[in-house]
Backbone bond lengths (Angstrom), bond angles and torsions (degrees), N, CA, C in turn:
res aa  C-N    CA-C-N  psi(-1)  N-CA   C-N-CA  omega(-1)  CA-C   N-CA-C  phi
1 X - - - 1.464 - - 1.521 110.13 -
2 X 1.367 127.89 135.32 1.226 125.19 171.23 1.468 116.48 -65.51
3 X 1.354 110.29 173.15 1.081 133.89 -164.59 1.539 107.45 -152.49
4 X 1.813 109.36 157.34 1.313 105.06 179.47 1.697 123.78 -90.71
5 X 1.244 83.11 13.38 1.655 89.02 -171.97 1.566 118.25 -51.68
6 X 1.172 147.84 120.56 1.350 163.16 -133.67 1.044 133.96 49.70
7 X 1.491 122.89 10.77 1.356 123.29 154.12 1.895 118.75 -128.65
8 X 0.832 90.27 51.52 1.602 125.13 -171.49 2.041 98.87 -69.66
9 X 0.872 84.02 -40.07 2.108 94.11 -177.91 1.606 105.09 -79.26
10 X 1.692 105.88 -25.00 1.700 100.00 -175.32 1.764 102.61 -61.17
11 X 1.165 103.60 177.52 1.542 133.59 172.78 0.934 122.95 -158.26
12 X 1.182 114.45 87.41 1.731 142.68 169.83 1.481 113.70 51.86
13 X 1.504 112.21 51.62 1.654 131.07 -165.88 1.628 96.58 -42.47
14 X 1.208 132.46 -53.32 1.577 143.38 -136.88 1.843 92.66 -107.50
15 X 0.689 123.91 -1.21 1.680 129.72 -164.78 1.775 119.39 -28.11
16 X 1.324 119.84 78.29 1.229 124.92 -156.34 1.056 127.88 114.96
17 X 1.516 94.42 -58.44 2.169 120.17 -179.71 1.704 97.18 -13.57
18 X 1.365 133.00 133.96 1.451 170.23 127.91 1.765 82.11 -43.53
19 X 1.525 122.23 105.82 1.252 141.77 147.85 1.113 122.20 -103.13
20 X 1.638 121.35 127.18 1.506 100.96 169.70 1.538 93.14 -143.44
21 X 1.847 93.14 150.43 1.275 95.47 -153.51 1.576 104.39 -138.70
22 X 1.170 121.02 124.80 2.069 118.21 -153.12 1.960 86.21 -109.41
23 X 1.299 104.03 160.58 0.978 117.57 -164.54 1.701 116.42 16.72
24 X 1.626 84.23 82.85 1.785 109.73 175.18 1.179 122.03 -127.39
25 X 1.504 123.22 21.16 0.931 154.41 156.27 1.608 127.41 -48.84
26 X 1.194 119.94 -24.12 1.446 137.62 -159.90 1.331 123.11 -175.09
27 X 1.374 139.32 175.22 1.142 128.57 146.04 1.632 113.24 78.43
28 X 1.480 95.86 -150.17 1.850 119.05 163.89 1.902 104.80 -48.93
29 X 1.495 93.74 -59.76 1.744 102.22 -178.14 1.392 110.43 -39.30
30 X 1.471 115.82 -53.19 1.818 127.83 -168.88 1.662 87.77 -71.65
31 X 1.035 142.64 -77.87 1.574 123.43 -160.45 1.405 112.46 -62.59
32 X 1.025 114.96 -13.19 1.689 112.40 176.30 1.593 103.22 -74.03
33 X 1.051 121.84 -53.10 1.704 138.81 175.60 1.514 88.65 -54.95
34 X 0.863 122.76 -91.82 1.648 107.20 -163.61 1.734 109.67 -39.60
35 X 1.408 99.14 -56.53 1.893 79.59 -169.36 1.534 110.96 -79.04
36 X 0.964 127.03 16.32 1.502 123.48 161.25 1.807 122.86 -83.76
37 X 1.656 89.14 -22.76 1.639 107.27 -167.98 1.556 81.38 -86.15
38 X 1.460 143.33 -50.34 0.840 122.61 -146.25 1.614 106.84 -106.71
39 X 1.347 129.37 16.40 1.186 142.95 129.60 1.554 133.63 -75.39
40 X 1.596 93.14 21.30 1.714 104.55 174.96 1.730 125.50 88.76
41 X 1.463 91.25 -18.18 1.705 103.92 170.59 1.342 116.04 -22.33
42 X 1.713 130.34 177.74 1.470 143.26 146.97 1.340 81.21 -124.06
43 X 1.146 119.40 115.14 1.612 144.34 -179.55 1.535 114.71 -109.10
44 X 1.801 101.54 97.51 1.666 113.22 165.78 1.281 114.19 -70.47
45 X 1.542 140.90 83.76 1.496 151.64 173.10 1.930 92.86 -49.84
46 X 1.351 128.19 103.94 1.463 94.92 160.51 1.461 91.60 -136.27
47 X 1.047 113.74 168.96 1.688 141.51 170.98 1.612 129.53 -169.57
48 X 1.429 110.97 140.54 1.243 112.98 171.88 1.919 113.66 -25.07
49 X 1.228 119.48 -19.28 1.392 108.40 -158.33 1.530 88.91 -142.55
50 X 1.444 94.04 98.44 1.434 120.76 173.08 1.393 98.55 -25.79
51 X 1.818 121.97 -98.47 0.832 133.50 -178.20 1.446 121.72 -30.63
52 X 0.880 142.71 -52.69 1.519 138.47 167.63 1.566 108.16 -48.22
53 X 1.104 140.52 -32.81 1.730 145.54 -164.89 1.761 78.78 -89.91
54 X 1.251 130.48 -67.44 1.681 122.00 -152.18 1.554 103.97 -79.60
55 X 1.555 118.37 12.77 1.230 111.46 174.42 1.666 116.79 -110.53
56 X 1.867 115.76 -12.12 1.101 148.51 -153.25 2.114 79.12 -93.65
57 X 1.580 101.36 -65.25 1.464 122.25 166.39 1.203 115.57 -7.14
58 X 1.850 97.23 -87.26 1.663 119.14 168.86 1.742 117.12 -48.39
59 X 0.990 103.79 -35.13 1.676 104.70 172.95 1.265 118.53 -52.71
60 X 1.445 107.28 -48.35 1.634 119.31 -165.02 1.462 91.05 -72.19
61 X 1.248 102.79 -53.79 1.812 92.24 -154.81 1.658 114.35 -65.54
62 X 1.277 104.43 -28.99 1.680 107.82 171.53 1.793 100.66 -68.95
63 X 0.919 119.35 -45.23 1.868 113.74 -161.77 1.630 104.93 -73.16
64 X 1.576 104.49 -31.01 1.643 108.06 -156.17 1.589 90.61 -97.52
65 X 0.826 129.69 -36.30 1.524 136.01 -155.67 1.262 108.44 69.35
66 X 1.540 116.76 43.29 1.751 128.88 -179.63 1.582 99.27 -60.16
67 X 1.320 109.27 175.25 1.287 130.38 179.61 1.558 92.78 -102.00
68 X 1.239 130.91 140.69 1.657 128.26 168.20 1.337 114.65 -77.91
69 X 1.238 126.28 4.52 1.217 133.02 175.68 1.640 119.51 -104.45
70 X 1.150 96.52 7.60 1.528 116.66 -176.30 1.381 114.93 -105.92
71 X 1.539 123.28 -10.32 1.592 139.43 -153.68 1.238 84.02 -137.58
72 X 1.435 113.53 170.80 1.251 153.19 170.38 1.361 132.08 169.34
73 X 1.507 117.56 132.69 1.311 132.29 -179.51 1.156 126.22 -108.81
74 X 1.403 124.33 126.05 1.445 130.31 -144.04 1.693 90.24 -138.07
75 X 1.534 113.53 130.81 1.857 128.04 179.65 2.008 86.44 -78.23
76 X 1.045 134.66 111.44 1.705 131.02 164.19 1.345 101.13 -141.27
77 X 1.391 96.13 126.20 1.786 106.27 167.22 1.678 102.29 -105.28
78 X 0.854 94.66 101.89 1.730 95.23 174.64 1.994 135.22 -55.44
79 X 1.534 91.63 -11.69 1.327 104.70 137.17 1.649 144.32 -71.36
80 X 1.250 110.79 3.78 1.495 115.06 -178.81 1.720 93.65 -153.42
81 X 2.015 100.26 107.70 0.844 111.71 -164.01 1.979 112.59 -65.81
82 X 1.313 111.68 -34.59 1.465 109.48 177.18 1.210 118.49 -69.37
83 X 1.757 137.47 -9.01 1.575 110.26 132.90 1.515 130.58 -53.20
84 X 1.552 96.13 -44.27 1.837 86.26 168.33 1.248 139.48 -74.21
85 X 1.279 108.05 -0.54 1.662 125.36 139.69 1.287 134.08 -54.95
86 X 1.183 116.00 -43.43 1.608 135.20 174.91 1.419 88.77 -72.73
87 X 1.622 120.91 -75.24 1.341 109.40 -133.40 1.648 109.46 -51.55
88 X 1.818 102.66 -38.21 1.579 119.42 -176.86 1.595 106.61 -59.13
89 X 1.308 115.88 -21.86 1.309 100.91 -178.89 1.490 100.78 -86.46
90 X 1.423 131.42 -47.72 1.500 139.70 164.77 1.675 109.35 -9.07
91 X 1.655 101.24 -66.31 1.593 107.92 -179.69 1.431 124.63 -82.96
92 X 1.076 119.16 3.48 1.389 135.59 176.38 1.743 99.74 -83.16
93 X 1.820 96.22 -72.82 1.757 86.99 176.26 1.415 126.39 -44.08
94 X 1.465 127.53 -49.63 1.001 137.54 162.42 1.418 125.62 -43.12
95 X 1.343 136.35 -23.45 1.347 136.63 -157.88 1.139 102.10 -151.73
96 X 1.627 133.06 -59.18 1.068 127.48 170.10 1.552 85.83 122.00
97 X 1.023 152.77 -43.78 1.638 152.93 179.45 0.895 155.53 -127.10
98 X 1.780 171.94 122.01 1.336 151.76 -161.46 1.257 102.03 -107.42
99 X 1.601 123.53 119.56 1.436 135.42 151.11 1.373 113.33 -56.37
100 X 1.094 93.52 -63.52 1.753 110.96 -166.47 1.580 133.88 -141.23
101 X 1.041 104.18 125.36 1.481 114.66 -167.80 1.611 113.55 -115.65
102 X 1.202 97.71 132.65 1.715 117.22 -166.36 1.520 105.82 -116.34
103 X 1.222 126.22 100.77 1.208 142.76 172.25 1.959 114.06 -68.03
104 X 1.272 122.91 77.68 1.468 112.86 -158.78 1.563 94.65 -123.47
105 X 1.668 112.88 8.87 1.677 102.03 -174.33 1.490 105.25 -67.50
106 X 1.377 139.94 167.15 1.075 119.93 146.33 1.840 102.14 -166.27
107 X 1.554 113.09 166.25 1.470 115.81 -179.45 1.094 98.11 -122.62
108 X 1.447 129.74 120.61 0.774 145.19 178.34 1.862 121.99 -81.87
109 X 1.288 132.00 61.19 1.325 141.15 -153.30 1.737 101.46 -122.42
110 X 1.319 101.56 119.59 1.477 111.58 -158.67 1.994 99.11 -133.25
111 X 1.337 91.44 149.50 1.760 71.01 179.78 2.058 98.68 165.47
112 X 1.000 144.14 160.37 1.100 166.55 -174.78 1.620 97.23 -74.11
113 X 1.527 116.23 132.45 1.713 115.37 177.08 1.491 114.89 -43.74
114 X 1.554 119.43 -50.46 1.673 131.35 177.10 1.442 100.87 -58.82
115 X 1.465 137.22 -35.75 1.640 141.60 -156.76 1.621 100.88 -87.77
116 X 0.831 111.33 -24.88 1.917 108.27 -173.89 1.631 117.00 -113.46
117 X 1.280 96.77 125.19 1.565 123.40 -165.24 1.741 98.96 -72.33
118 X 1.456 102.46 157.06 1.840 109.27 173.39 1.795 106.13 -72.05
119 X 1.037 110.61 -40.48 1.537 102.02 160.88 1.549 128.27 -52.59
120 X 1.552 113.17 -51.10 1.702 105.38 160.83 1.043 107.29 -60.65
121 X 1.641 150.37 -44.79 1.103 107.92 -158.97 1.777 113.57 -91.17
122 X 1.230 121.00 -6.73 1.597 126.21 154.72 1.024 92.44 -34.93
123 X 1.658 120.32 -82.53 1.640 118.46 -141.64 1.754 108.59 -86.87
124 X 1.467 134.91 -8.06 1.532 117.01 129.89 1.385 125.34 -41.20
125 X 1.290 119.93 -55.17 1.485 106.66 -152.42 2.080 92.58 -98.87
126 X 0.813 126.02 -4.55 1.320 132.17 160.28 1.512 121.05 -73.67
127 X 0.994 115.41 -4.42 1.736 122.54 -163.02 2.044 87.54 -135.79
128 X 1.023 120.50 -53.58 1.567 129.52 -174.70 1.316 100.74 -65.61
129 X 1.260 111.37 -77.96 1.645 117.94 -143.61 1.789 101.00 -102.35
130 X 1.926 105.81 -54.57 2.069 80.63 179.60 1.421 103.80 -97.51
131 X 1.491 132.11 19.58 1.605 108.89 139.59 1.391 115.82 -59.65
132 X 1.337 114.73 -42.83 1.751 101.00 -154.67 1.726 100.44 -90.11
133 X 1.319 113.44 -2.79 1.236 117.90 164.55 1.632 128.36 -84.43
134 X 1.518 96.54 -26.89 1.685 94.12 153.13 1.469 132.57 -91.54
135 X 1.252 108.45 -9.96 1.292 123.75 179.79 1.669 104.12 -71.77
136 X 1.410 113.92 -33.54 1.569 114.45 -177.04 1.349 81.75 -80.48
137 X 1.194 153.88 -78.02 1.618 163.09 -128.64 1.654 87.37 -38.58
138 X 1.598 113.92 -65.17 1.547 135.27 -147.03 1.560 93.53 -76.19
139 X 1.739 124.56 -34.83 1.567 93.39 -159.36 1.453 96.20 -124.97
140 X 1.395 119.38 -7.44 1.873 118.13 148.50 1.531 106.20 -9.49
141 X 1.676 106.97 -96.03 1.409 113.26 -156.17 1.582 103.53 -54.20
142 X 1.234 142.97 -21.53 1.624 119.58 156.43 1.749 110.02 -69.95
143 X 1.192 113.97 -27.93 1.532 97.26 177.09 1.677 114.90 -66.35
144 X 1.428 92.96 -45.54 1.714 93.89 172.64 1.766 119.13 -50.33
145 X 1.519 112.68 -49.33 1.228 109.63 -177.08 1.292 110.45 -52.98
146 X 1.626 143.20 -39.29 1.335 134.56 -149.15 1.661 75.23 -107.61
147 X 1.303 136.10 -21.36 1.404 106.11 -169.08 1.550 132.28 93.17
148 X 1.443 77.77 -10.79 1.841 74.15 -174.65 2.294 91.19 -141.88
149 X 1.407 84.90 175.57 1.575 85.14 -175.76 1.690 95.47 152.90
150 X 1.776 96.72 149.83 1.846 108.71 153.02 1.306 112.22 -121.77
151 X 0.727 138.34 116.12 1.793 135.02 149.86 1.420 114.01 -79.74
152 X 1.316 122.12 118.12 1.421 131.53 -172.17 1.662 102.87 -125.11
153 X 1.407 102.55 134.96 1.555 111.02 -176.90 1.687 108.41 -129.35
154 X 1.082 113.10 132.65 1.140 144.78 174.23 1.474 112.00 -64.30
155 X 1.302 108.67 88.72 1.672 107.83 179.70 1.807 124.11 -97.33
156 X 1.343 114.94 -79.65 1.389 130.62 -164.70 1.415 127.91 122.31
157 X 1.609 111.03 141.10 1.105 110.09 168.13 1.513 116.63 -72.37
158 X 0.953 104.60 45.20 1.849 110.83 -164.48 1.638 89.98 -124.16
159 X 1.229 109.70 -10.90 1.972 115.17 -160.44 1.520 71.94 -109.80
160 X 1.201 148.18 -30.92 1.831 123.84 -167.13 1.148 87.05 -117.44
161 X 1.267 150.97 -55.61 1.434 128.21 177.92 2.030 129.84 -69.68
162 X 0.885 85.68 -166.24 1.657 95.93 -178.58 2.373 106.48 -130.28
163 X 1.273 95.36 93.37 1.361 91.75 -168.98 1.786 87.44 -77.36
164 X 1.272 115.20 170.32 1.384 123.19 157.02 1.514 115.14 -87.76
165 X 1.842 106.95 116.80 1.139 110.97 176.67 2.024 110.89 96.91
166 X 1.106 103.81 -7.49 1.381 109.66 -173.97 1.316 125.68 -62.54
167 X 1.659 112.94 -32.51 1.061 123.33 -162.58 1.222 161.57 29.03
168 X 1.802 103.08 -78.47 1.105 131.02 143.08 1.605 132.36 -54.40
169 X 1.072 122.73 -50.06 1.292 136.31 179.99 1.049 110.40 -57.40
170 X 1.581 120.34 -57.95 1.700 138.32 -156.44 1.978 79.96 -77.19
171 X 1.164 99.86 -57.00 1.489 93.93 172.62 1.580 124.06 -4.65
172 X 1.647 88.67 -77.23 1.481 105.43 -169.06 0.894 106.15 -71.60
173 X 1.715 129.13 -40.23 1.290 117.60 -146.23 1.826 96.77 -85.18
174 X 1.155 127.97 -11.19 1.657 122.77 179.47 1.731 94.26 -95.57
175 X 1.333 126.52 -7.38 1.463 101.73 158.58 1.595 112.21 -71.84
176 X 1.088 116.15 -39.75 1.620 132.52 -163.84 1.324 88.91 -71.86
177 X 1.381 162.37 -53.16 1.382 155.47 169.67 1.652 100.12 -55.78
178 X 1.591 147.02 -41.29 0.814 137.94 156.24 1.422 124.34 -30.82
179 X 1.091 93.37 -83.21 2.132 109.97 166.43 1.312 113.45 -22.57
180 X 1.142 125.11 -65.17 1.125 148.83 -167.88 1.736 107.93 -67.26
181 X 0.874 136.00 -36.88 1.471 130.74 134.23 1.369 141.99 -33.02
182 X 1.940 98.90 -46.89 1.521 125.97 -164.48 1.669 76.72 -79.99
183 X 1.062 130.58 -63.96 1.475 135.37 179.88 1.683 126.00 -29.61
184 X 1.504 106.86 -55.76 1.458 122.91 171.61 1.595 93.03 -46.01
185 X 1.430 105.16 -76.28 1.552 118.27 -174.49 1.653 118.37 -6.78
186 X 1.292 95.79 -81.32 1.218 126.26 -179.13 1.671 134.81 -63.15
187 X 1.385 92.62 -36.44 2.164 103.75 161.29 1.260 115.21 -97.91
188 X 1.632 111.99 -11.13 1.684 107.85 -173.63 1.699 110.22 -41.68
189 X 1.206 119.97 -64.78 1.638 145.07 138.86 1.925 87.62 32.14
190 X 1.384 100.77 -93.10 1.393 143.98 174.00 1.836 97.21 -29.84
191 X 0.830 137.03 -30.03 1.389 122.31 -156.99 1.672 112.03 83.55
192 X 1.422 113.02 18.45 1.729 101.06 -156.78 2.201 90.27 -106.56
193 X 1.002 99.51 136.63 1.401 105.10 165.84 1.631 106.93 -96.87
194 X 1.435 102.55 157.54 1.543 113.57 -168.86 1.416 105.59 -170.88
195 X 1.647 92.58 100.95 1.942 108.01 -167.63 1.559 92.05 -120.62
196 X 1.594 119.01 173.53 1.121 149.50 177.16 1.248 112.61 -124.90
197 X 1.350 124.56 128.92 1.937 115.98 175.20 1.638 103.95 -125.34
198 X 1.144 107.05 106.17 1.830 101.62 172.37 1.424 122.57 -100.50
199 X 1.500 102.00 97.98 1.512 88.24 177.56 1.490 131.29 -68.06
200 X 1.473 114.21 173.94 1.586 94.66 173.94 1.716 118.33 -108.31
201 X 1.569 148.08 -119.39 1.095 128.88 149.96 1.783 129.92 -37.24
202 X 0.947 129.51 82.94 1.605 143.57 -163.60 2.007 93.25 -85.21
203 X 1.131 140.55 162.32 1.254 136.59 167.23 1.833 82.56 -107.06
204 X 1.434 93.76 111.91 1.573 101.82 160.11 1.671 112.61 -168.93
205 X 1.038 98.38 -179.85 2.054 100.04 -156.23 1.880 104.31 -73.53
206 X 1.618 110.59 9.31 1.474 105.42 155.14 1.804 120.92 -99.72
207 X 1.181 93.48 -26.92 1.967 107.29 164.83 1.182 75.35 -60.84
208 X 1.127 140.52 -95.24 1.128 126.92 -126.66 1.983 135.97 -51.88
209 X 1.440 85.26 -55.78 1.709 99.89 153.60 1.142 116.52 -48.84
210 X 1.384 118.16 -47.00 2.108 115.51 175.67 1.278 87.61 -69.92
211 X 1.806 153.26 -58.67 1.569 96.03 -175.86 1.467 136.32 -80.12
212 X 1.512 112.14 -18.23 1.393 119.85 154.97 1.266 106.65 -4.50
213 X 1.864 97.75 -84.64 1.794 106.26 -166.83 1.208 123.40 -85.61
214 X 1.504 112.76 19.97 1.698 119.13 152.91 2.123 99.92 -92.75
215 X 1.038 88.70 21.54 1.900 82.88 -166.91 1.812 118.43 38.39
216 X 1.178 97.25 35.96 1.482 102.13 153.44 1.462 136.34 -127.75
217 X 1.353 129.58 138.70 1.738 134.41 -171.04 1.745 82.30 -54.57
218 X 1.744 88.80 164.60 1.145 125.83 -166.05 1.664 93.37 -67.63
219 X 1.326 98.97 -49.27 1.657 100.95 178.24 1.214 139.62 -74.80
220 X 1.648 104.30 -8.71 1.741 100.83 160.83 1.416 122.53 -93.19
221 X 1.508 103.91 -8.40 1.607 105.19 -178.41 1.604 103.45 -93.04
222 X 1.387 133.10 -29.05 1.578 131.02 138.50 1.544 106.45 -22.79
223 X 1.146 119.86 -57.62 1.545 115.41 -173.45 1.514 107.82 -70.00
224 X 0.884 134.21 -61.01 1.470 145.80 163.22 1.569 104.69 -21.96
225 X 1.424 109.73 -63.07 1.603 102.24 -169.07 1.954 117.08 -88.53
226 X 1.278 98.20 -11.22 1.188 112.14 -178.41 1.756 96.56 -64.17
227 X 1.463 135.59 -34.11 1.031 132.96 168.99 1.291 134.21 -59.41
228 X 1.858 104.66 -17.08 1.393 117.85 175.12 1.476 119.31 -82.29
229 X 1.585 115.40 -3.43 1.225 134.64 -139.86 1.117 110.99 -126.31
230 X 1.723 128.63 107.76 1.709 126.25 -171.98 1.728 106.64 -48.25
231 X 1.872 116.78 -22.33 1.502 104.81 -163.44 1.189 92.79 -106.63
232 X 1.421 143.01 -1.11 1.526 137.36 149.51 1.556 93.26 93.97
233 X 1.673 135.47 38.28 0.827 130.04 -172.29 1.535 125.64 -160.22
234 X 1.087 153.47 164.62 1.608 126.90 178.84 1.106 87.55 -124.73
235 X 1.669 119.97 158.54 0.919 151.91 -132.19 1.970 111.14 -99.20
236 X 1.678 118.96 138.36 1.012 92.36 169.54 1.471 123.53 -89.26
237 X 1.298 136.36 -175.01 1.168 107.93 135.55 1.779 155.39 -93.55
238 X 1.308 94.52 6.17 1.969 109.76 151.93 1.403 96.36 -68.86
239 X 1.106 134.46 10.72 1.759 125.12 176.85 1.777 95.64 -106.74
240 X 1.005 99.12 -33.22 1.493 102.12 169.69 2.106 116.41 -76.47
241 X 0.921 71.41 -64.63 1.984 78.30 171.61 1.249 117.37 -26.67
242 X 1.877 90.24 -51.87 1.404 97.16 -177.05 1.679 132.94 -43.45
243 X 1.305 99.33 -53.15 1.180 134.15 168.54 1.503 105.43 -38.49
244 X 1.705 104.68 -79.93 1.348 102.75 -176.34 1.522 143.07 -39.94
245 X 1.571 83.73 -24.35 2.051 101.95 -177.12 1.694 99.72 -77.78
246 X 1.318 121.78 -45.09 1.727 133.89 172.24 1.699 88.31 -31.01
247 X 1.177 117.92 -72.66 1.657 124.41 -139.03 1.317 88.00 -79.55
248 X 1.467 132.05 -38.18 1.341 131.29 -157.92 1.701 101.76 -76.69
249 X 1.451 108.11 -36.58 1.551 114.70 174.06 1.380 122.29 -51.08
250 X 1.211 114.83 -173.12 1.579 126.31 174.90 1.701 122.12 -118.63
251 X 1.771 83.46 17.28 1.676 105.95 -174.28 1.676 99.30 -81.90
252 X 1.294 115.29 -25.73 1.768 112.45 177.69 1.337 122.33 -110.55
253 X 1.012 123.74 21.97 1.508 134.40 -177.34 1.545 115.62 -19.08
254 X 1.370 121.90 -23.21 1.586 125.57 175.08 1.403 113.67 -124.02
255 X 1.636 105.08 33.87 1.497 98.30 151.77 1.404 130.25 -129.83
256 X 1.055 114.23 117.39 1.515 110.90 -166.43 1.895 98.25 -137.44
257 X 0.965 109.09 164.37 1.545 122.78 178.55 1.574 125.88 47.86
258 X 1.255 89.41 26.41 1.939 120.36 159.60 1.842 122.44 -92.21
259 X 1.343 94.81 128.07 1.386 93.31 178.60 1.538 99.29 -103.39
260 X 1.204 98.63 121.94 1.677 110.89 -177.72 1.448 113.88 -76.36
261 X 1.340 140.26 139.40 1.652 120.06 -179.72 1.601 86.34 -122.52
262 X 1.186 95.65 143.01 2.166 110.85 -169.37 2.279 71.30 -131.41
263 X 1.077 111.84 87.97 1.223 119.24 169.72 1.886 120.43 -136.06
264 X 1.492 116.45 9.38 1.348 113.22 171.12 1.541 93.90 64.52
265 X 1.298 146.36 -15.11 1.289 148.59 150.69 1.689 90.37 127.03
266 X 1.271 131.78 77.53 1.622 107.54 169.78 1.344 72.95 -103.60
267 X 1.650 143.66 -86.71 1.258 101.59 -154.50 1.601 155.05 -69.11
268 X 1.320 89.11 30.00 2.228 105.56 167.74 1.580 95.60 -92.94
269 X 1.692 134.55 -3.05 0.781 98.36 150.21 1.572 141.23 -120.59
């Protein structure tokens, strides 16, 4: 569960702000949801898996002493664009608007060019790259109307580097840093910001499976990558959150079409 630890000096950065946040269910998604709620957000929790988003929900409101009328959890697979039709209409009735949209779904499918099937790579780049591309489609034209807005997408150092064996992933994830440019481009106009954040080793339940199937604990492959890493450490994810609330704020108003790397420095070296 997140925690507020490093943004302890903020004061209610997001104050109101209409957040919505796709695969927030777990992970990066679950600390982003908490520190957005507790920077004053109205925080859309949604994910493919109902239950995981209304438990992220229940978290906040017991830890934060949130109002339940301030949260909401929405079932959206960002592969099938007519939930993200509903859900945007869901938070619209409810609120009336989207500030900000947090792109955090992602499939994590990794594998050798000969090792990965035409079905994995559909459902990578269907879940990665045209979820978060329909997800902007649906809540754009309210960002355009008010004029203002961030859309922030969740990429990887897997999109600027070359992992061994990555393929697919690094695939998607350097289209999604692509987009996300083509995006700035094109809404800057609008008042709309449009950044990319790639973290690098994060401790979350996809590290984890990659060390699984290297047959190593979570904690010796931390040691392993912590060596790749100028801060000798892998990453949390409130180190990510962090981040996200910066871009989501009104503290950067002139940055848009930057891919941020939250990597402890592996690639400076």
């Amino acid at each position: 569960m997140a925690t507020s630890k490093g943004n302890e000096s903020w004061s209610k950065v997001l104050l109101d702000k209409v957040v919505v946040i796709t695969g927030a269910g777990g992970g990066i998604g679950s600390a982003i949801s908490h520190t957005c709620a507790l920077q004053g957000a109205k925080v859309v929790v949604s994910d493919v898996n109902k239950a995981a988003a209304d438990k992220v929900v229940a978290d906040i409101i017991a830890t934060q002493n949130q109002e339940p009328d301030r949260i909401m959890s929405i079932k959206l697979d960002t592969a099938d664009e007519k939930t993200i039709e509903e859900a945007v209409a869901k938070v619209v009735e409810k609120w009336g608007t989207i500030h900000v949209l947090v792109n955090a779904a992602a499939n994590f499918t990794v594998g050798s060019i000969e090792d990965v099937s035409a079905a994995q790579w559909s459902q990578v780049f269907n879940v990665n790259v045209r979820g978060f591309a329909l997800m902007a489609k649906h809540i754009v034209p309210l960002l355009k109307q008010q004029r203002s807005g961030s859309i922030i997408q969740i990429a990887s150092i897997s999109g600027v580097v070359a992992p061994l064996n990555f393929v697919p992933y690094s695939t998607a994830k350097g289209a999604v840093i692509q987009m996300t440019r083509n995006l700035a481009l094109d809404l800057g106009s609008y008042n709309i910001r449009c950044n990319s954040i790639s973290p690098g080793c994060i401790e979350t339940p996809p590290v984890r499976k990659l060390a699984a199937s290297l047959n190593m604990t979570l904690e010796r492959f931390a040691q392993t990558q912590a060596q790749k890493q100028c801060m000798k450490r892998i990453g949390t994810p409130q180190e990510v959150a962090n981040m996200i609330v910066f871009l989501a704020s009104d503290l950067c108003p002139f940055i848009t079409g930057a891919n941020l790397l939250v990597d402890g420095g592996y690639t400076a070296i």
